[in-house]
N, C-alpha and C positions, 0 to 999 in steps of 0.2 A: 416984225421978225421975231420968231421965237427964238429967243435968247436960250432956252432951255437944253443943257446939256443930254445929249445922245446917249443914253448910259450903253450902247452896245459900240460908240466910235473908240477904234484902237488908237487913234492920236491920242485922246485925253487920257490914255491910260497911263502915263508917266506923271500926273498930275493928279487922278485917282489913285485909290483902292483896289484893286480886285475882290469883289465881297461876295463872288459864287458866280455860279452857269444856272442860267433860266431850264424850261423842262424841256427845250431842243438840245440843249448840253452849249450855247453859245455864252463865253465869260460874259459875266454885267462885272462894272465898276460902278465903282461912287466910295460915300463917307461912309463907314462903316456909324453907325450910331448909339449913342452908348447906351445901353440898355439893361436893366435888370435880367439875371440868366431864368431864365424861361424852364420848364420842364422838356426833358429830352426822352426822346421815344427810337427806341433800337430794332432791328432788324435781324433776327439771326441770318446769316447766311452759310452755304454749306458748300463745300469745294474739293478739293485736292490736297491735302496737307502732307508736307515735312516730316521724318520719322522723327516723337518725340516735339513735335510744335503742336499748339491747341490753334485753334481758326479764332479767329477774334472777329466779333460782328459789325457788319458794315453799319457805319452813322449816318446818320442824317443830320445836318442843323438850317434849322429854319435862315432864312436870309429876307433880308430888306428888300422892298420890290424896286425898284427905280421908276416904274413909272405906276403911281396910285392910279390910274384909269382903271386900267385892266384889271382890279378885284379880285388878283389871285396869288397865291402864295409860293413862295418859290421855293425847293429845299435842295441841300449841297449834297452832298456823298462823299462821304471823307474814305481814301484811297486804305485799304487795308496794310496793319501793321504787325511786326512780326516778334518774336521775342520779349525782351526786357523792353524793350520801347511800344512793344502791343500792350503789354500791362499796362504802363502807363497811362496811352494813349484810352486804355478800357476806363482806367479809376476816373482820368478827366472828361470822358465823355459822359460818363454816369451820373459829374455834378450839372451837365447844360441842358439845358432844354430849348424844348423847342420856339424860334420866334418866328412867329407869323410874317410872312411877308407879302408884297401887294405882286401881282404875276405883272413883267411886261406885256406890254402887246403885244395879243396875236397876228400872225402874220396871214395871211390869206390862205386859204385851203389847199389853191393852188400853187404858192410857195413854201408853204409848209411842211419841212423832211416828215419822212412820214415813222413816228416812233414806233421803238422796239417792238410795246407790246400790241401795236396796234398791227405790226407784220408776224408775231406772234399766233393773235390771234385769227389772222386770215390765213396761217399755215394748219391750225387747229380744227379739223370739223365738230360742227355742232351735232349733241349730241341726238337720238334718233329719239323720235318721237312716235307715237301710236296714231296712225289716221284716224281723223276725225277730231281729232284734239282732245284724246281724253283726257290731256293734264289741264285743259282752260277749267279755268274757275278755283283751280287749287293754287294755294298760296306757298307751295314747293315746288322743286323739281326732281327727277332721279336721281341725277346728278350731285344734290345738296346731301346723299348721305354715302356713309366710307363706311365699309365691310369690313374689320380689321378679325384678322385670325391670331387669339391670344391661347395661346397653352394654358389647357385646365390640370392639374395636376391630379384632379378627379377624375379623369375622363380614361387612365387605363384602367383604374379601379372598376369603374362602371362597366367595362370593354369584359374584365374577366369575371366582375359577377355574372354580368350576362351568357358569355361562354361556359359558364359554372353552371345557371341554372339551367340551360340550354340540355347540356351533357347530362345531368341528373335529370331530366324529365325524360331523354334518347334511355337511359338506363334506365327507369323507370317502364316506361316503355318496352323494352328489351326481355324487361324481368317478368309483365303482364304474359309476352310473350311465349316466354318460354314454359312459366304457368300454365298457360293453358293450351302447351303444345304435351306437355306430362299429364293435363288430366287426359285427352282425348288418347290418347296413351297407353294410361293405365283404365278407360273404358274397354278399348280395344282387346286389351290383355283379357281382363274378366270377362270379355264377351267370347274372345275365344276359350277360355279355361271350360265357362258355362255350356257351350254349344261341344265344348269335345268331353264334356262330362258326360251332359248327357244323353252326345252319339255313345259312349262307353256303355250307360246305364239300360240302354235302349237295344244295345246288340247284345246286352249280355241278360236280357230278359228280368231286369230288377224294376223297371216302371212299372207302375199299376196300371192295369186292364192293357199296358201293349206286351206284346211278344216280338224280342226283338230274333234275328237271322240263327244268334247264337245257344239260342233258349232251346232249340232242337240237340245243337251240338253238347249242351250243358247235359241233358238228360241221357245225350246215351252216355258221355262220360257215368255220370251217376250210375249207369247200370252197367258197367262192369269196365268202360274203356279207359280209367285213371289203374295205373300203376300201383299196386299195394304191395309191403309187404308185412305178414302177423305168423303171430305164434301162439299157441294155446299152452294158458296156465291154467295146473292143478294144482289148489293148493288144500293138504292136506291137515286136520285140524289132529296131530297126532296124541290128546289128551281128552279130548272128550270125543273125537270119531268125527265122522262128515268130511265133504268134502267143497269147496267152490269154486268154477270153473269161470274162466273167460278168456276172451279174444284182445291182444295186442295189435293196435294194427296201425302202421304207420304209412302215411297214402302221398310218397312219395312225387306225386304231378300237382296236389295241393298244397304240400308241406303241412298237412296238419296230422296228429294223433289221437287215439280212443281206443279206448275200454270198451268192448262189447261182453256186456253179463251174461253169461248161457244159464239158466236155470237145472236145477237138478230133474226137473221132471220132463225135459227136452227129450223127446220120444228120437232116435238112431238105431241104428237098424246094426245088427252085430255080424259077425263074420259066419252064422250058421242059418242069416237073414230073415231072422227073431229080431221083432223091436222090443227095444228096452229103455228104461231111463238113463238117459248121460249121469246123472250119479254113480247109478247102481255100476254102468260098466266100468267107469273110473271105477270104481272101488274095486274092483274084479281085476284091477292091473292095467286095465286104460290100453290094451291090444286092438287094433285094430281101430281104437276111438277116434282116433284123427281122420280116418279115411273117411268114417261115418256121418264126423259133420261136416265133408266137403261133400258128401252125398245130398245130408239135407239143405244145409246152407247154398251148395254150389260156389264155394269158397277154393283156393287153394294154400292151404295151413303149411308152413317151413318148419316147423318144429315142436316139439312136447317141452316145456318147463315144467316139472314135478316140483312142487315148492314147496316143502315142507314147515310148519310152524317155527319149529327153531330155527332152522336157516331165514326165515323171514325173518325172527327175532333178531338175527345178526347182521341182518341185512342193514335195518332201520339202525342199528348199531353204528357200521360201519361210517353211515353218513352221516352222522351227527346228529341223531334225533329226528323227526320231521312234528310239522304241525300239520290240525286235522280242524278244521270245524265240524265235531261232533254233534248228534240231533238228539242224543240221549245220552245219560248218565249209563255206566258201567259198574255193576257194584261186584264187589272184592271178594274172589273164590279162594277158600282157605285150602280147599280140598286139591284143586286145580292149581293155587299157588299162583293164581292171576291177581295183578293189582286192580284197587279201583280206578274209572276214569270221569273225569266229571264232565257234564256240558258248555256246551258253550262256543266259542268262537275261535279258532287261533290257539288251540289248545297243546303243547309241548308234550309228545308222546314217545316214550322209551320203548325200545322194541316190545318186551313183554307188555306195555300196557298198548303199542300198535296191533299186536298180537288179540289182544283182551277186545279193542273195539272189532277189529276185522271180522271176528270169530262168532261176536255175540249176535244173538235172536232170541229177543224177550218171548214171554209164553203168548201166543195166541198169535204173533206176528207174523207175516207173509213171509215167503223165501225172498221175496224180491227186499227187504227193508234188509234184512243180513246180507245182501248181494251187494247193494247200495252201500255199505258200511265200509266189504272189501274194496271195491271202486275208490273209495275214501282213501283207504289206506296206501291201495298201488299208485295212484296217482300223486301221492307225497312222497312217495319214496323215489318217484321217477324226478322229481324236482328237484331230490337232492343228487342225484345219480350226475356223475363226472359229465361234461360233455365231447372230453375227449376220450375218444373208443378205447385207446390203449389204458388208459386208467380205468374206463368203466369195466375193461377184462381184467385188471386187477382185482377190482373191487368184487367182482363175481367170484375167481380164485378163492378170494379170502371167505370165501363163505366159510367155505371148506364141504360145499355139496357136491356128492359124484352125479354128473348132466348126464344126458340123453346122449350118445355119439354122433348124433345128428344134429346136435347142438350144444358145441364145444363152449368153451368159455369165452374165445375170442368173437365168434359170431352174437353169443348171445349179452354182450358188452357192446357190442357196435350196435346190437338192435336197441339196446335199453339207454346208450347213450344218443339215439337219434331220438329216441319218445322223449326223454327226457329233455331234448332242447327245443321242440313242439310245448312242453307242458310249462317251463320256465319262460315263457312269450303268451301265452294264453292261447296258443292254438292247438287245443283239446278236448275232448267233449268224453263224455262217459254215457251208454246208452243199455240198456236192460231188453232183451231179446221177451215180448210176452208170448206166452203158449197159453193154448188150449187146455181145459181137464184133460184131454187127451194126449196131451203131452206133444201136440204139432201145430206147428207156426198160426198165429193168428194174421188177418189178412192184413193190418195194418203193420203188425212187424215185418213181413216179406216183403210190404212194401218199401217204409221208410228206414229200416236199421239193417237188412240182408240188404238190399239193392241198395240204397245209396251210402252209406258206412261199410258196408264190407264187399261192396259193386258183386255181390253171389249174383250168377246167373246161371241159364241152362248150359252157357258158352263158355261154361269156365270148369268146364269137367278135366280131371286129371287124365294128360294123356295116355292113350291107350285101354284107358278104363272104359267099363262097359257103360252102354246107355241107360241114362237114369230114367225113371216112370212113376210117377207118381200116381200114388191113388186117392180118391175121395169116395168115401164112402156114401152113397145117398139111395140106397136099398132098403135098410132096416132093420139089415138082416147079418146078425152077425157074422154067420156057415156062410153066406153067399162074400164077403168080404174077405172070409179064410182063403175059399176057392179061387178069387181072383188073384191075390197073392201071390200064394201056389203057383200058379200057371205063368205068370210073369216072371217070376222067379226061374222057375224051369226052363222058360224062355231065352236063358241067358241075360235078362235086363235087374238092372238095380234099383232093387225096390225102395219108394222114397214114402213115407204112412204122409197120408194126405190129412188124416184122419176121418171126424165124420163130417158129413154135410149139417145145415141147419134144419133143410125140409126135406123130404124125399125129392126123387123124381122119376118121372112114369118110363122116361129115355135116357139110356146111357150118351156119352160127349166126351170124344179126345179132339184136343186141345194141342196148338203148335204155335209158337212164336217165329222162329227162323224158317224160312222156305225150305232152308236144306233138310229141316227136319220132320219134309211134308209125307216121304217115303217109309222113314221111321214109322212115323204117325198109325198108315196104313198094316204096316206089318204087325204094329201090335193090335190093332184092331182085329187080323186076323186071329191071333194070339187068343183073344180073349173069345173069340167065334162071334164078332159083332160085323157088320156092314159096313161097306168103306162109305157111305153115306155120312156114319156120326164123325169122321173126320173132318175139322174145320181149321182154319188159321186165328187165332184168339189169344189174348193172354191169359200166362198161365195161373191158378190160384196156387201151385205148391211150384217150388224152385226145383224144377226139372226139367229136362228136355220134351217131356211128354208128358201129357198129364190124362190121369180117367177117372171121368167122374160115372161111377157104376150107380145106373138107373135100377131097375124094375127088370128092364126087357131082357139083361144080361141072368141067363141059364146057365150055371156050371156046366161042363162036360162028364 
């Protein structure tokens, strides 16, 4: 009989120990045994705690086994403590350690309570696995690792460089954008500018080799359809005699101004319908002069300026000096009491020495280089000339020259103050009228300084006034030129000296530009005893309404 005490019988427990619960949780007793304190191993545990109480961690101490068969160790769990007596119980737990102890016997399987963790673990599914077993062979599982999310204190930083760099490349972008929304932009702009230039340049007949719609409309303006208005200066050289004529003309549909030089030997036709030289008849008192050269020109002139040297002298006065760029030196008349003027550019001229260049013509030199000189002088003066009318009529007053009554002070101050603000902008020109030996228009002056500078046409005759007629001579015959004259004259028509032809010709030719003036045409033809045959539509060589170029075949009466 085994004598061997039960370490699980509650009789011998009054005669035992109690020295711990096995790992069903059932008390064992016996001797406790005295043993050296062993190392003790602690457990945090975590719960529900007291306001102001810390959790103190559940112990373990190894315990004695009661029955050595079983080879296994038993350990207690000491009940948790609170306060000042949990310190304690902490310091003395921290000196024990743990002792081995030997496990009672297991009880059968079938009697066996079934522990915590092993109902734990049959409430706990296992975790999921990959068919086919893709975890065999590896010495892990999923399970074996913990994803813990730990605050980087870096990580806003990182957050707003990248929204930073983000937003500067969006702006960056933004800025390509709108780059090269301005250039295609400012292509557009100069493509329009380019294409409405040169519709501009193109209707208005300035490209080479095209003619644009407006290039027609340009030329008849040229030929008489722009607005003028001019006046004729005589200016009289009252010390040494002479006299120099020209035309003011201000072209009010361009806004520009010019000088047109009439020469002394400009062949006009006088009021007893004698030609003679525009000198000579200025010099004779200038009666009837104005009508004469609206006869040749085909102009219509507003008034006579009579300018005499000294009132020119006070003129130049008046304004304060003018400058001239002179082409010759001026040398100093003691007798004449005129200063010297010297050459050069930009030259500072006091009336009398304006006077001195206007007037002079070296010996052997053309009337057109003394003409050219004048032009010089008026077009300085007009520069310095008021641009306001009421002061330019001042500045006329003070001459102290009695005008023309056709051309007051106030009129002749508002014309000189519009040329004058043409001449201070550069829109001016100065042009010399050439003539013939004969003293009548050459074909290139009728063309480009009467027609497009002073728009003379046949259509610009003063109304009421008789039909103009021009003649050309191409007979050979002086008597036979007289004759025709004569008869046109008698005629009632206003004779315009064509002068002479270059070559003969064997057949007489009247000439018309306007249809209206295709009946004209014929009547003088009659006039002269010629065939309504030599009547044609052509343009004219002399600025008339009618022109006759007298052949051969024409017989006085």
């Amino acid at each position: 009989m085994n004598d061997r005490q039960d370490p699980y019988d509650p009789y011998a427990a009054h005669e035992q120990q109690l020295i711990g619960y096995d790992a069903y949780g059932r008390p064992v007793y016996g001797q406790a045994p005295a043993q050296p304190a062993a190392p003790r191993y602690e457990q945090q545990g975590y719960g529900y705690q007291d306001y102001g109480q810390s959790q103190q961690p559940q112990q373990y101490y190894p315990q004695q086994p009661a029955a050595q068969e079983y080879g296994q160790q038993e350990y207690t769990q000491a009940p948790p403590s609170y306060g000042y007596d949990a310190q304690q119980t902490q310091h003395q737990a921290q000196a024990q350690q743990w002792i081995p102890q030997q496990a009672a016997p297991e009880p059968p399987a079938a009697e066996r309570p079934e522990a915590p963790a092993e109902r734990l673990a049959a409430q706990v599914p296992e975790p999921r696995r990959p068919e086919g077993g893709s975890e065999a062979g590896r010495d892990y599982r999923t399970e074996m690792f913990a994803f813990i999310d730990q605050p980087d204190e870096d990580s806003e930083d990182v957050i707003d460089w990248l929204k930073f760099t983000e937003s500067r490349t969006e702006r960056r972008e933004e800025a390509r954008r709108r780059g090269r929304n301005r250039v295609v932009a400012l292509i557009v702009v100069l493509a329009v500018f380019v294409v409405a230039g040169a519709g501009y340049l193109w209707y208005a007949g300035k490209l080479p080799f095209l003619d644009g719609p407006g290039t027609k409309t340009a030329t008849a303006a040229d030929a008489g359809a722009q607005k003028r208005d001019m006046i004729v200066v005589h200016l009289h050289n009252t010390k040494k005699g002479g006299t120099s004529s020209a035309l003011l003309v201000d072209n009010v549909t361009t806004k520009q101004g010019a000088t047109v030089l009439l020469p002394n030997s400009l062949a006009v036709t006088g009021q007893d319908g004698t030609a003679k030289a525009l000198g000579k008849a200025v010099e004779e008192g200038g009666l009837g002069t104005r009508e004469a050269l609206d006869a040749v020109l085909g102009t219509r002139i507003g008034g006579t300026w009579r300018l005499d040297t000294p009132f020119l002298e006070n003129l130049v006065e008046l304004v304060g000096g003018i400058e001239v760029d002179t082409d010759s030196a001026v040398p100093a008349d003691d007798a004449a009491k005129t200063p010297a003027v010297a050459q050069g550019q930009k030259q500072s001229l006091s009336g009398p020495m304006a006077v001195a260049y206007a007037t002079y013509r070296a010996q052997g030199e053309p009337e057109a280089k003394q003409l050219e000189r004048t032009g010089k002088v008026l077009h300085a003066v007009l520069r310095k000339v008021p641009s306001d009318p009421k002061a330019a009529a001042v500045t006329v007053e003070s001459i102290g020259q009695i005008l023309d009554p056709a051309l007051d002070a106030q009129t002749l101050g508002a014309m000189l103050s519009k040329l004058g603000a043409h001449a201070k902008v550069g829109a001016y020109r100065t042009d010399v009228i050439a003539v013939k030996p004969d003293g009548t228009l050459t074909d290139e002056a009728n063309k480009k300084v009467v027609k497009e500078v002073l728009g003379g046409s046949a259509d610009v005759a003063q109304p009421g006034a008789t039909p103009r007629v021009g003649l050309k001579d191409a007979t050979g015959d002086e008597k036979t030129q007289v004759a025709a004259k004569a008869a046109l004259m008698n005629g009632g028509y206003t004779f315009v000296d064509g002068g002479k032809a270059d070559k003969t010709a064997a057949a007489s030719q009247i000439t018309y530009q306007d249809d209206a003036q295709r009946d004209r045409a014929i009547e003088v033809a009659k006039t002269l005893g010629l065939p309504e045959t030599v009547v044609k539509k052509a343009e004219n060589v002399v600025n008339a309404e009618v022109v006759v170029l007298l052949g051969k075949d024409y017989k006085p009466s």
